[in-house]
N, C-alpha and C positions, 0 to 999 in steps of 0.2 A: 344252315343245319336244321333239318327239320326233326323232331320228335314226337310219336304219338306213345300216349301211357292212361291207362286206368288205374284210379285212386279205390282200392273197396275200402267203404267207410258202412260201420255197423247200424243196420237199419232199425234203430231205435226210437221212440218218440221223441221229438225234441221237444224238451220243457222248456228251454229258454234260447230263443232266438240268436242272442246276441253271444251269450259262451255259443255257441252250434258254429257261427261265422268263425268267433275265433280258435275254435279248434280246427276247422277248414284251412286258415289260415298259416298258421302253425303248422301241417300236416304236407303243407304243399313248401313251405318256404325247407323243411327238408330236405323232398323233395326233391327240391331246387340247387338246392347245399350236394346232396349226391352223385346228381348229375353233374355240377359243374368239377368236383372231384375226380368223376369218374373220369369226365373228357382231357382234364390236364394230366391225370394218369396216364391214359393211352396215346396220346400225343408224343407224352414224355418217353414210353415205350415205340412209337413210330420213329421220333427224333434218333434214341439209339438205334435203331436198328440200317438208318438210312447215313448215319455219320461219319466220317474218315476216321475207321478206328486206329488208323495209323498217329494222327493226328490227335485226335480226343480219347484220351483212354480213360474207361470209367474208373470210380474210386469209391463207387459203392451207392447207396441212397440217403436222402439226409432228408428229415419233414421240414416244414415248416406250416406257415398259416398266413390268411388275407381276412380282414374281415370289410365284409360287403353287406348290400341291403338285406339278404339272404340271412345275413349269420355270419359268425366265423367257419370258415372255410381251412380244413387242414387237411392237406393232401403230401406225397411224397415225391421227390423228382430226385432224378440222379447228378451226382458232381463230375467232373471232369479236368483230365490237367490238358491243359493245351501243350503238347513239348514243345509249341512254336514259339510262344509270345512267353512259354513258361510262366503261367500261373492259372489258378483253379476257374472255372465257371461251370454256370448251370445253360445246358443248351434250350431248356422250356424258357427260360427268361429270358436269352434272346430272341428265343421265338417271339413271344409274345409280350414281350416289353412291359410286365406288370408297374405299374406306377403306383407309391401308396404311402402314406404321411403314419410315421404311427402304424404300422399293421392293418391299415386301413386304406381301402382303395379310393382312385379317384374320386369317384362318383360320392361316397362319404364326403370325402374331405371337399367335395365344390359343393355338397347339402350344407353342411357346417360353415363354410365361409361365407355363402349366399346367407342363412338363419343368421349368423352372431350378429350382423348389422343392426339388428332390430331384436335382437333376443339374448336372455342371458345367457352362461351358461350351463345353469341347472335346468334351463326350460327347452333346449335344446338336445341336451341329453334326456328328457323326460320326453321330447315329442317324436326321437329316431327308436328310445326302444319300444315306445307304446306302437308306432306306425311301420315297422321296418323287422326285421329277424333277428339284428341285432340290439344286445343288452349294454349298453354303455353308459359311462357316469361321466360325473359335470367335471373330474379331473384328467379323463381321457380326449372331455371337449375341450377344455383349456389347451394341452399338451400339442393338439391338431391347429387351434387358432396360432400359439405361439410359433409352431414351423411354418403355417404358412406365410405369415407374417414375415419370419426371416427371409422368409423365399421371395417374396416380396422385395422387399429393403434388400436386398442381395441384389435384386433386379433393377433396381432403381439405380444404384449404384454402379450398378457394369453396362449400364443404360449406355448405348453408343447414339451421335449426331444422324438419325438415319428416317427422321419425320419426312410424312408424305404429303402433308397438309401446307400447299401456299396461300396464302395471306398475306396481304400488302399493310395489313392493320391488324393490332396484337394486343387485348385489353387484359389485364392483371389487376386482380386484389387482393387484397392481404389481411389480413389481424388473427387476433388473439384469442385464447381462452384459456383461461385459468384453472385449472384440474386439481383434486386431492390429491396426495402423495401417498403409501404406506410404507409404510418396515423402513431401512434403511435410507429408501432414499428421501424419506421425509427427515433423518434424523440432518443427512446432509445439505437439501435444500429448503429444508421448510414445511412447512404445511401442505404448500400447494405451490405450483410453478407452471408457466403459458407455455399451452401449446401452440404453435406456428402453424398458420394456415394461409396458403395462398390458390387462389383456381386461376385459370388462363383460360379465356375465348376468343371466336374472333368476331362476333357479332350474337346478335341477339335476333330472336325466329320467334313471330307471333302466330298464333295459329288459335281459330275460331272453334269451340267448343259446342256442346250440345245447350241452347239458351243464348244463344249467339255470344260468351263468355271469353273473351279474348284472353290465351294462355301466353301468358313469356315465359324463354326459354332459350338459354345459354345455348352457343351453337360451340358443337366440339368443346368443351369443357372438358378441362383437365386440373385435379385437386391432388394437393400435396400438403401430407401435414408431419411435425414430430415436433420432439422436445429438443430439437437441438438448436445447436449454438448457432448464433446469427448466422454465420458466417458457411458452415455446413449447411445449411439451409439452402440457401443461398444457391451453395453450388447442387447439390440434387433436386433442386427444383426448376435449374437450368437445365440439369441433365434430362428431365421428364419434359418439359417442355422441346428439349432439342428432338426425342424419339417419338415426338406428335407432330409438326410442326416442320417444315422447311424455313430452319433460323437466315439462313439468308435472300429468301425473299422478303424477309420482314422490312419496311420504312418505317412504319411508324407503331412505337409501344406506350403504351396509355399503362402509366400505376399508379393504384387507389385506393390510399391509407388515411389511418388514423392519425397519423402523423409521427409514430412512434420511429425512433432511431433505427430499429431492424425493419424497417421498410421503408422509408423514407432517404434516409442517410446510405444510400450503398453507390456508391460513387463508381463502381463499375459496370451499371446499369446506364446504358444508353436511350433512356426514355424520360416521357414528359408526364413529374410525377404529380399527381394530384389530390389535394385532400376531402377526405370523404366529407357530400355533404349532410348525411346527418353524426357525424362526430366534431364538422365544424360548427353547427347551428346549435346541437345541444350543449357544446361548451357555453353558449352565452348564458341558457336556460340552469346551467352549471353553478356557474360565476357571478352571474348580476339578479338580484331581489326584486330590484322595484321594475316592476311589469313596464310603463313608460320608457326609461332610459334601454332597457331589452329591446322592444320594439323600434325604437329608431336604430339600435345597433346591427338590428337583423336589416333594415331596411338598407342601411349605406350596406351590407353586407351582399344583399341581393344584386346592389345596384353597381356590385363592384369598383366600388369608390374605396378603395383599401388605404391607403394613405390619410382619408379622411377614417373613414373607422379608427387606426391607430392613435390617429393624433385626439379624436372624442376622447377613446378608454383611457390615455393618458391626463388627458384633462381631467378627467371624473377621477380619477389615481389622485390629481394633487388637490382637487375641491372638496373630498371626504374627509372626516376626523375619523372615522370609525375604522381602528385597525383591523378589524377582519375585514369589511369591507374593502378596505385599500388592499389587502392581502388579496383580495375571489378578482379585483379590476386587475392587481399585477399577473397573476396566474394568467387570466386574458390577453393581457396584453403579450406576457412572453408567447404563449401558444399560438397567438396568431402573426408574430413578429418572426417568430423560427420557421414558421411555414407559410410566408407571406407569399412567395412563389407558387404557391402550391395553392392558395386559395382560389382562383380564377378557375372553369373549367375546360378542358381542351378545346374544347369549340367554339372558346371565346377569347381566343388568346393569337389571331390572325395567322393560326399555322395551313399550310393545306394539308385535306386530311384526306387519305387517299379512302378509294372505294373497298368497300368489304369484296368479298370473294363472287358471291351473287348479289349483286345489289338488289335484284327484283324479290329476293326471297330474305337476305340474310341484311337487316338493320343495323346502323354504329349504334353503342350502346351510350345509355347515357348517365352505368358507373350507378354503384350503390348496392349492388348484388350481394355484395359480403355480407351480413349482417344474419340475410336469411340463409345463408349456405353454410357460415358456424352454427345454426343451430341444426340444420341438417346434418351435415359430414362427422361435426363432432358431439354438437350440444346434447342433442336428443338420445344418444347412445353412449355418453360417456360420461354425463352430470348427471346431477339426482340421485336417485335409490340412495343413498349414502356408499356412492362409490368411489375407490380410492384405488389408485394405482401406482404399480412401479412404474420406474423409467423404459425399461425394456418392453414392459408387460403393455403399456402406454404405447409407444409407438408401432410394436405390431398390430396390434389393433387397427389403428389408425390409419396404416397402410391398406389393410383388407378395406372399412372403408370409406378411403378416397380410391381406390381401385372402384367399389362397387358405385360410388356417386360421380366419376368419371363420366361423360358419355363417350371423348376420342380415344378410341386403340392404338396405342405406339405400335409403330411399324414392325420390331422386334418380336410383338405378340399375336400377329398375325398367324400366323403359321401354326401353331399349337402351346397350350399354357403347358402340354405335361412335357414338355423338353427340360422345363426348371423346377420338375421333381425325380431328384435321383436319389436312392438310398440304397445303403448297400443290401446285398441281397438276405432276403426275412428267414429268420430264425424260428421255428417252435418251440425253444428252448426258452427266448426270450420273451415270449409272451403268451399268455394263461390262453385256456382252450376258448372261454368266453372271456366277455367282458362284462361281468356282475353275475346275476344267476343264471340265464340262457333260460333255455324252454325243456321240460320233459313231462313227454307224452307216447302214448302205445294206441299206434294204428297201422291196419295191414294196406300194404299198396302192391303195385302189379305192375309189369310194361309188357309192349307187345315186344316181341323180338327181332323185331326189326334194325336194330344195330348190335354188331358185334361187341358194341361196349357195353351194352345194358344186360347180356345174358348173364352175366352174374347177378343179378337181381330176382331177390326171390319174390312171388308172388303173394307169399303170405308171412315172412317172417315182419315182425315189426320193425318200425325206420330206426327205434333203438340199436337194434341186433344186428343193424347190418352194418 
């Protein structure tokens, strides 16, 4: 569709640069708000006229509103009974498949999921109304994170077996982070409660930088985080990895904990599980005081003499009088005793370890990765400021992003992300003309007449008045 239009804008001095832009601004984003009115108007008037009125019989017109980078957007389109399927629709809405969170369209709502990763959400609503048409507030950006979040976790969840990704090797890690809690769900769990985080790759890709800086870097990564129960975990983190991932060419799966029960302990995981090694080195640094008996611990430790390490901390357990002491050796000893298997790491434990996908490009990793990717996926966006979350409120978030710190696409989202946003059809009844104060200003604009839709437009009345 092509458009030509002149703007008459009053040829007065400009005193000041920067208002002069943003009245220009403002003037056009109009404008822009009119025209797109105008074109779903007359479309909506092409659709009736070209439709089986035997079939769709009109029932009158009914407004609604979208709001877009533009502004809010409120234009009117006509309803319809279908006598076939017997129930109402709007024929512009199947035309043209409006998608929109909230009264707000796409393009909003992937601004706002793309910003919240790294931005609150007062600063977010502070940077779409200063830069964009539309007026929105930090409660309008919460209300758009929370659905798309669901939408998310809805997807996760009906997530089907349908990965494209084979791999003969499958690396997994896992841990923890600890979050505030508010309102209610602090009264019922506490103060604070771990969030679960696990990422999936299948090898690790070094790639040479500017200073010759060698960058690692997780190949197809996939992160999955919530507040839920071991066990639910468990299975949606199965489910995301099955819609990346071809599960059954897998042979060989590598997991790499801290040794805790929900990672560790899952007995229906068929992999060779292994404990992290800086959660195994700094339990010593933990546990034992005097810097000598440390260092030979680390030393049998390196040298994967495990039997002998045990049998030392044990000794040093019965040759102490000092009950804390003997208390920081037993803690050692059980935490390395419980995951004595798990101490060695894959590649030292005579299994064969098949080849990554490209071996010339894509390297076996060598595990450790977690630590810096909680503070990515969760740390950095969801600790500090003094913030505090519900359980709900927590996990949508969270969703948005391990979606955004993801690099592989489930094969399901290939195809288009707006298939998994449907809402029923927008009301202007339901939602105010702006969102917070909107813009008002008086200036004449003009088009040429070149389309049958713009001839209503006057040349000189103001964009108020019309």
């Amino acid at each position: 569709m092509s458009i030509t239009y002149n703007i008459e804008i009053c040829n007065e001095e400009i005193e000041d640069f920067s208002v002069f832009i943003e009245e220009i601004f403002k003037t056009v984003l109009e404008c822009g708000k009119k025209i797109v009115k105008d074109r779903l108007e007359n479309l909506d008037e092409e659709l009736m006229q070209e439709r089986d009125s035997k079939r769709y019989r009109n029932k009158g017109m009914r407004q609604t509103s979208v709001k877009t980078k533009l502004g809010t957007i409120e234009y009117n389109r006509r309803i319809y009974l279908d006598t076939v399927e017997k129930k109402h629709i709007f024929l512009l809405d199947e035309t043209i498949s409006p998608q929109s969170v909230g009264f707000c369209d796409e393009v909003i709502c992937r601004n706002i999921e793309e910003m919240i990763c790294s931005q609150s959400y007062r600063e977010i609503a502070r940077a779409i109304s200063e830069n964009t048409g539309l007026d929105i507030t930090h409660q309008a950006v919460w209300d758009i994170v929370q659905k798309m979040g669901q939408i998310q976790i809805e997807a996760v969840k009906k997530a089907v077996p349908s990965g494209s990704i084979e791999s003969k090797i499958l690396y997994e890690e896992a841990d923890g982070d600890w979050l505030n809690l508010q309102g209610e769900d602090r009264k019922n769990y506490g103060k604070s409660k771990e969030m679960k985080i696990g990422i999936v790759y299948d090898g690790v890709l070094y790639q040479t930088q500017n200073g010759k800086k060698i960058r690692r870097e997780l190949d197809n990564k996939v992160a999955y985080a919530s507040f839920e129960s071991a066990a639910d975990f468990r299975k949606h983190k199965e489910k995301v990895i099955a819609s990346v991932y071809n599960t059954d060419e897998i042979e060989l799966r590598v997991k790499n904990g801290d040794g805790a029960n929900w990672i560790q302990k899952d007995s229906d995981c068929e992999c060779i599980c292994v404990l992290d090694k800086f959660h195994r080195n700094k339990k010593i640094t933990e546990c034992v005081s005097d810097k000598n008996i440390a260092e030979n611990l680390r030393e049998l430790l390196l040298q994967n003499r495990f039997d002998e390490l045990l049998d030392c901390i044990e000794a040093y357990i019965n040759s102490t009088d000092d009950d804390l002491e003997k208390a920081k050796f037993q803690e050692l000893y059980h935490y390395y005793s419980e995951n004595k298997e798990a101490l060695a790491s894959y590649y030292d434990r005579g299994i064969a370890i098949p080849p990554t996908r490209n071996p010339e490009a894509i390297h076996h990793a060598r595990l450790g990765s977690m630590e810096g990717n909680v503070f990515t996926i969760i740390g950095n966006r969801m600790k500090g400021r003094r913030a505090c979350w519900s359980i709900s409120g927590g996990n949508n978030l969270a969703a948005l992003l391990c979606k955004h710190y993801s690099t592989a696409i489930p094969a399901s989202s290939e195809t288009s992300d707006c298939d998994t946003i449907a809402t029923p059809p927008l009301s202007a009844a339901k939602a105010p003309k702006t969102d917070g104060k909107g813009y008002e200003f008086n200036r004449n604009i003009s088009f040429s007449n070149g389309l049958k839709w713009l001839k209503s437009l006057s040349a000189c009345k103001s964009l108020t008045e019309l």
